[in-house]
C-alpha positions as a Markdown table, in Angstrom:
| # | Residue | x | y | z |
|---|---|---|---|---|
| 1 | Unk | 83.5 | 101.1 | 76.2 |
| 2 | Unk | 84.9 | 104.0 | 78.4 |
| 3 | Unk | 88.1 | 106.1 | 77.5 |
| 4 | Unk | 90.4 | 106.4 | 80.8 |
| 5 | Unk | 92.5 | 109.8 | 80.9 |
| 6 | Unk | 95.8 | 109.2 | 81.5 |
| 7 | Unk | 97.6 | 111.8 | 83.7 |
| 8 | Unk | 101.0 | 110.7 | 84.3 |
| 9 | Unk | 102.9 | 111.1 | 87.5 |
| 10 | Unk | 104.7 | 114.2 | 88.6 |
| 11 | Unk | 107.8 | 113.9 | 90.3 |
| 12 | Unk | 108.0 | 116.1 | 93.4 |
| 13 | Unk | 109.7 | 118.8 | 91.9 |
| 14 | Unk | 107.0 | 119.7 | 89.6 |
| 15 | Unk | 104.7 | 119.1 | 92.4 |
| 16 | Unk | 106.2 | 121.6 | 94.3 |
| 17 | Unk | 106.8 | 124.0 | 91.6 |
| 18 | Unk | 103.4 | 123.4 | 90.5 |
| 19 | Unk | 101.8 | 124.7 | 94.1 |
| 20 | Unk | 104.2 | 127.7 | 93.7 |
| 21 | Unk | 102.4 | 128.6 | 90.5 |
| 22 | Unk | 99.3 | 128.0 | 91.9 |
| 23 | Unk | 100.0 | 130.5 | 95.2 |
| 24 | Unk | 102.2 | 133.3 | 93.4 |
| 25 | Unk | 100.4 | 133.5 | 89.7 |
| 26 | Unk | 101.1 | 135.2 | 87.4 |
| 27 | Unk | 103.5 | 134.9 | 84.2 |
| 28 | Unk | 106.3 | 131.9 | 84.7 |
| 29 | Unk | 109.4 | 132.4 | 82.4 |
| 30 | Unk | 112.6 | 129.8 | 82.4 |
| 31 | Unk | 114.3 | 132.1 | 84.1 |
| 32 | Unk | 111.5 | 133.0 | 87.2 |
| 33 | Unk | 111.6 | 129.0 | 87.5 |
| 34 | Unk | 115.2 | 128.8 | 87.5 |
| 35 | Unk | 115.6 | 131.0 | 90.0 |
| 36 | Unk | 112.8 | 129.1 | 92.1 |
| 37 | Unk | 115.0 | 125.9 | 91.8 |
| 38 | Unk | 118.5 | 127.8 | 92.4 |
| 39 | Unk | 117.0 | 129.5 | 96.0 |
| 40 | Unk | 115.3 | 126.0 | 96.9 |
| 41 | Unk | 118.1 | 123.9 | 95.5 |
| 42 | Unk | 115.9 | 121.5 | 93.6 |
| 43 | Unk | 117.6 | 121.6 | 90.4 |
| 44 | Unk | 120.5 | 123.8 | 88.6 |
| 45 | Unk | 120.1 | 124.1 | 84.9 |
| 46 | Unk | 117.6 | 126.3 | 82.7 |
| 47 | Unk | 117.2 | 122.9 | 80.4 |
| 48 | Unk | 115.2 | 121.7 | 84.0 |
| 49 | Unk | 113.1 | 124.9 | 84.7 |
| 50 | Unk | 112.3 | 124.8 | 80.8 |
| 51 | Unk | 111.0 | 121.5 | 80.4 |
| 52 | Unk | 109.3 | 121.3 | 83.4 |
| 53 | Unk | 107.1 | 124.1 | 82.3 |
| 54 | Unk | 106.5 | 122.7 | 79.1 |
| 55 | Unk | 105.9 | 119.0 | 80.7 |
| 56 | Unk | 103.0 | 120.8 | 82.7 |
| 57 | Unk | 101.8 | 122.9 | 79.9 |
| 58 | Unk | 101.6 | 119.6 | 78.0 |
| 59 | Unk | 100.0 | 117.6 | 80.7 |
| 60 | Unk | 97.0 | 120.8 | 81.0 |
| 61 | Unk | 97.9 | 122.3 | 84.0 |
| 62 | Unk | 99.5 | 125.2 | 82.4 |
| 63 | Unk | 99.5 | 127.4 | 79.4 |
| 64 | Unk | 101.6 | 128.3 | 77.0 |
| 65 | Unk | 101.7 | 131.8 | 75.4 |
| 66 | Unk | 104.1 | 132.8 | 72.9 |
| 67 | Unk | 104.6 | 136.0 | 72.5 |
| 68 | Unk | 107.6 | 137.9 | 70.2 |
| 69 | Unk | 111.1 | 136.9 | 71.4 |
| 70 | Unk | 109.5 | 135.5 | 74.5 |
| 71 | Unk | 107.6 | 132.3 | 76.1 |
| 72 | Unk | 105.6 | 132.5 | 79.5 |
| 73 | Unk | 103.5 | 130.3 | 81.0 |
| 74 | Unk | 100.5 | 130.3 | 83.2 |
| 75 | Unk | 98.0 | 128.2 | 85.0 |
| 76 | Unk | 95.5 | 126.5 | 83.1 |
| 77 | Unk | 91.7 | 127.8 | 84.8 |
| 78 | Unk | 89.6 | 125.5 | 82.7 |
């Protein structure tokens, strides 16, 4: 018996925000991803820039890192 990994869908925002990441680098706050939505008019509110992030930190393609009185993301080399 095999165990299937289940990745589920992204919706084409994260897709998008996703290749972003993966062209610019570097750290990825709320607020850099908010401002990413608000200049491509995909979405207005911090609540959908924060858990977007997360959704693709939980799904493996990023990483979370926690730092004092602040959260940043990156993308997930492994």
């Amino acid at each position: 018996m095999t165990t299937a990994t289940f990745t589920p869908p992204l919706s084409i925002r994260r897709i998008r925000l996703l290749d972003t990441i993966r062209s610019a680098s570097g750290e990825w706050t709320t607020l850099r991803t908010h401002h990413l939505y608000r200049g491509a008019g995909w979405g207005p509110k911090r609540a959908t820039a924060r858990g977007d992030l997360k959704a693709l930190a939980r799904w493996g393609y990023l990483t979370q890192h926690d730092e004092e009185g602040r959260r940043f993301f990156t993308l997930n080399r492994t």
